[in-house]
C-alpha positions in Angstrom: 168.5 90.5 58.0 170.4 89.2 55.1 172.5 85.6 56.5 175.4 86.1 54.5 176.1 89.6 55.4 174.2 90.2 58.6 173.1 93.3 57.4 169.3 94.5 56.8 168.4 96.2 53.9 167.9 99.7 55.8 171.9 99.9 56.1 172.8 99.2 52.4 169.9 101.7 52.1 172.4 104.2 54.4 175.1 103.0 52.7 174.0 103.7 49.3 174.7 107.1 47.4 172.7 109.8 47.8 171.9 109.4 44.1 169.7 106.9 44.6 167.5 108.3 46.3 167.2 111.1 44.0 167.1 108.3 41.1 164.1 106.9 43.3 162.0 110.0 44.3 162.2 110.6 40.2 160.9 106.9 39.5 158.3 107.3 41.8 157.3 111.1 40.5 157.0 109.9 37.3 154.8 107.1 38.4 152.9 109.4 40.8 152.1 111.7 37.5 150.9 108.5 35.5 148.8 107.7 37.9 147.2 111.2 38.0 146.5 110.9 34.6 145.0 107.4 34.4 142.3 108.4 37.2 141.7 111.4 35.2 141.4 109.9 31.9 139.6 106.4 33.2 136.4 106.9 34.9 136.4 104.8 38.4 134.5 101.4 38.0 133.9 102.1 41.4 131.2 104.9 40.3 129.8 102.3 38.2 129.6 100.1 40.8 128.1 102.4 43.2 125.0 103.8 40.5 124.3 100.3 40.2 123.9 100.2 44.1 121.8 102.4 44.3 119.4 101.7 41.0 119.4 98.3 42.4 118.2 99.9 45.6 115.4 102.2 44.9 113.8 99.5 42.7 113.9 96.8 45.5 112.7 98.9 47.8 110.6 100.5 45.8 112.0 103.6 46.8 111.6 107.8 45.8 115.1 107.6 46.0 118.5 106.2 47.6 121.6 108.0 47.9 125.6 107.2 48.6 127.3 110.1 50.4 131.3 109.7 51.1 133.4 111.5 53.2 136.1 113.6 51.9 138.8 114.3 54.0 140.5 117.1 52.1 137.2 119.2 52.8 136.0 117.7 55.9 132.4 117.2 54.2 129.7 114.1 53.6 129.5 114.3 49.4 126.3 113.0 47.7 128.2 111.0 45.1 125.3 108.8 43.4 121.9 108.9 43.5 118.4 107.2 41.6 114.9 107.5 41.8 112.7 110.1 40.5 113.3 112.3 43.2 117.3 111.6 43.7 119.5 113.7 41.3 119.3 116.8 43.1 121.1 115.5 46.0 124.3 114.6 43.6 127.2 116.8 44.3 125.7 118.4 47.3 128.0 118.5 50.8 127.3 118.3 54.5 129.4 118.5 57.5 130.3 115.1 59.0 127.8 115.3 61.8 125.3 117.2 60.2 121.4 115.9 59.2 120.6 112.4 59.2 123.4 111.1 57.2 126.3 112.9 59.4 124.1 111.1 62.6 124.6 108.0 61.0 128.8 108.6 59.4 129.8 109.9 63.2 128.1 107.1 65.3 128.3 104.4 62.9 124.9 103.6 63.7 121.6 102.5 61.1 118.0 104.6 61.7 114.8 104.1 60.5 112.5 107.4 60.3 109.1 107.0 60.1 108.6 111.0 60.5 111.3 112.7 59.5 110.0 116.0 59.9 109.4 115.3 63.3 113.0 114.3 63.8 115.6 116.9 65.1 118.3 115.1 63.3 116.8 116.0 59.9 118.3 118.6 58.0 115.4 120.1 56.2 117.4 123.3 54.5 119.5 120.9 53.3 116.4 118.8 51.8 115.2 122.2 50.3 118.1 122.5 48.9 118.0 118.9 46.8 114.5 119.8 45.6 112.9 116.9 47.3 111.8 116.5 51.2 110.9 113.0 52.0 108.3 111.8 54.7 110.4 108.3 55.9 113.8 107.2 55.1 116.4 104.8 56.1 120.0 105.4 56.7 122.7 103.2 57.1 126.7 103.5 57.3 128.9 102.6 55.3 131.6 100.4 57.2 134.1 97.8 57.5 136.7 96.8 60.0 138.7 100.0 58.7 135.8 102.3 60.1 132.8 104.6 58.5 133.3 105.9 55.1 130.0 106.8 54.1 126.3 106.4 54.1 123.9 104.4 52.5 120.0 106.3 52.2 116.7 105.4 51.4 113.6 107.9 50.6 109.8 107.2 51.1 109.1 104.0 50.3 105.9 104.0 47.9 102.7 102.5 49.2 101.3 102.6 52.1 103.8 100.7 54.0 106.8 102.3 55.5 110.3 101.3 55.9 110.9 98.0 59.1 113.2 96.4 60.3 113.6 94.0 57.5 113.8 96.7 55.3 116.9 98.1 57.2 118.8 94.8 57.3 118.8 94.6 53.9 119.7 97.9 53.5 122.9 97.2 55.4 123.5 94.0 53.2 123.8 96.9 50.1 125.9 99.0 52.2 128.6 96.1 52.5 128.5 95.9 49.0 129.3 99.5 48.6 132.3 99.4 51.1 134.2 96.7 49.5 133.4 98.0 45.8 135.0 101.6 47.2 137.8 100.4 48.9 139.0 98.4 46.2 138.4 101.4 43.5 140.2 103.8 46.2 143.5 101.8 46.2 143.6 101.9 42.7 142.9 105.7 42.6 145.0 106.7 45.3 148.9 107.2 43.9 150.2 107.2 47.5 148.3 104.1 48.5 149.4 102.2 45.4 153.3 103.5 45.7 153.3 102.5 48.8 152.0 98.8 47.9 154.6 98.6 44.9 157.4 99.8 47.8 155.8 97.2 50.5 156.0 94.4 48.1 160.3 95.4 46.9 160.7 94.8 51.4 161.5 98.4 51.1 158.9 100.6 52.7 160.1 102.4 56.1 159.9 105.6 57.4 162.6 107.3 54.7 160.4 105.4 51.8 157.0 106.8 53.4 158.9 110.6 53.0 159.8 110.2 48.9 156.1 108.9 48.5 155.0 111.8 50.4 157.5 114.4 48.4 156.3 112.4 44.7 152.4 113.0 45.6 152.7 116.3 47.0 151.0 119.0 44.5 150.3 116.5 41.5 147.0 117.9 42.1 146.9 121.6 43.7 146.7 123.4 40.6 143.7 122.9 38.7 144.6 125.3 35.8 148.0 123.7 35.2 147.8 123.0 31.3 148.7 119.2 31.6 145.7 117.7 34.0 143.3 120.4 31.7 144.7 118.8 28.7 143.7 115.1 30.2 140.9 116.5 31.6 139.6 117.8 27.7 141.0 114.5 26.3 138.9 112.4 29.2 135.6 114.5 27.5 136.5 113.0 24.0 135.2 109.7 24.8 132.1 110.8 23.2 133.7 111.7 19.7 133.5 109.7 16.9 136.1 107.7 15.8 137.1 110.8 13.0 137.4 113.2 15.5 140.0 110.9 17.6 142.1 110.3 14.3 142.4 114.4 14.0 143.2 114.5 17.9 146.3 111.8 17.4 147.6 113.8 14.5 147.8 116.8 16.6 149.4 115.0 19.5 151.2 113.9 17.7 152.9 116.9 16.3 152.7 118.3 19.2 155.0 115.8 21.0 157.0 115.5 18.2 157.5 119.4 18.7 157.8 119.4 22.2 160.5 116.2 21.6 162.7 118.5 19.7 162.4 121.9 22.0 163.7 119.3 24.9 166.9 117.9 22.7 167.9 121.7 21.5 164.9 124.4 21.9 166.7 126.9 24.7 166.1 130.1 23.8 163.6 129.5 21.5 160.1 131.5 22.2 156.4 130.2 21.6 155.7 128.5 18.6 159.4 126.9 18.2 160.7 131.0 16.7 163.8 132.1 18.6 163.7 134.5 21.2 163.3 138.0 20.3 161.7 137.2 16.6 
């Protein structure tokens, strides 16, 4: 509470116009939408991050494979996210329920296994296993965790040699899952519009309950339609970062026209049709 006024900043919040809130939810659309477009045009480092996890893995351990599933909550699903090792890309992309097989054992109870036998397991999901092309004999499976709780799961496939996986084996497996949890959290927060709006909000001494609401309202449906034509249009332009330099020149120029277009339909182009002609041409 302000010493000069007695007054907190929620009541010159009540007090202010009702056009400032409409000035804010605007602000923080319009931020909202440019940070839907960075994450689409930017590739997370945290993916980068992760691969290397897991490379890093399946060569220390000498591994057929190692794996990094996520939860996501918007489906309700375990996601294989990264993989390595010969027998490792098939599992990419594919999605379990949160309890299901080994690695929804180990994202519900939070708890690391060892599997000598995994056939002879009835946590093993084998149709899922069928599914990735690969079945392994042993594996290790860790969580991924921090004080916040489980976000994922760190695994481990048939370890070559004659050896199996121990205990050691599993410790250090759970040093690599750490590693993972801080490198997603961090890339998350920078992903996540709401998260970071609500960090830029926190910092102004300005987030409450009314705050929380416009971030809510600036978020909602930035990304519910797939086939709207501006996230397809970052989504073509995010593919171009394999195109020669050439290729990007002829890309500006036609942004360029384009916006320059689009800059003069805004100032003056009502009742125009397609292609800048007015209606009814």
């Amino acid at each position: 509470m302000s010493e000069a006024s007695g007054r907190s900043p929620g009541d010159a919040r009540r007090d202010a116009p009702a056009g400032s809130e409409v000035e804010l939810a605007a602000a923080l659309r319009s931020l909202a939408v440019r940070i839907e477009a960075a994450r689409r045009l930017t590739p997370p480092a945290g993916a980068a991050i992760l691969r290397s996890i897991v490379e890093t893995t399946a060569t220390l351990f000498g591994a057929e494979a190692a794996s990094i599933a996520l939860y996501d909550p918007a489906t309700d699903r375990l996601v294989f996210e990264v993989a390595a090792g010969e027998q490792g890309q098939g599992v990419v992309g594919v999605s379990i329920g949160p309890t299901d097989g080994v690695a929804g054992y180990v994202y519900s109870t939070g708890q690391a296994i060892a599997l000598s036998d995994v056939a002879a397991d009835a946590r093993f999901g084998r149709s899922t296993a069928e599914r990735t092309g690969y079945v392994p004999r042993s594996l290790i499976a860790v969580p991924l965790a921090d004080d916040d709780g489980v976000i994922g799961v760190l695994e481990v496939l048939d370890k070559r040699g004659d050896g199996g996986f121990d205990l050691r084996d599993l410790e250090l497996a759970g040093a690599f899952a750490r590693q993972a949890t801080v490198a997603i959290r961090s890339g998350r927060i920078e992903r996540d519009a709401a998260s970071l709006l609500r960090a830029v909000i926190g910092a102004a001494g300005s987030s409450n309950g009314e705050t929380d609401a416009l971030v809510e309202a600036a978020i909602d449906g930035l990304d519910a339609d797939p086939d709207d034509p501006v996230w397809a249009l970052a989504d073509q332009i995010a593919r171009l970062r394999a195109a020669d330099p050439a290729q990007l020149d002829l890309v500006r120029e036609l942004l360029a026209v384009l916006v320059r277009r689009a800059d003069r339909g805004g100032r003056g182009g009502r009742g125009r049709g397609a292609r800048g002609q007015p209606a009814g041409r």
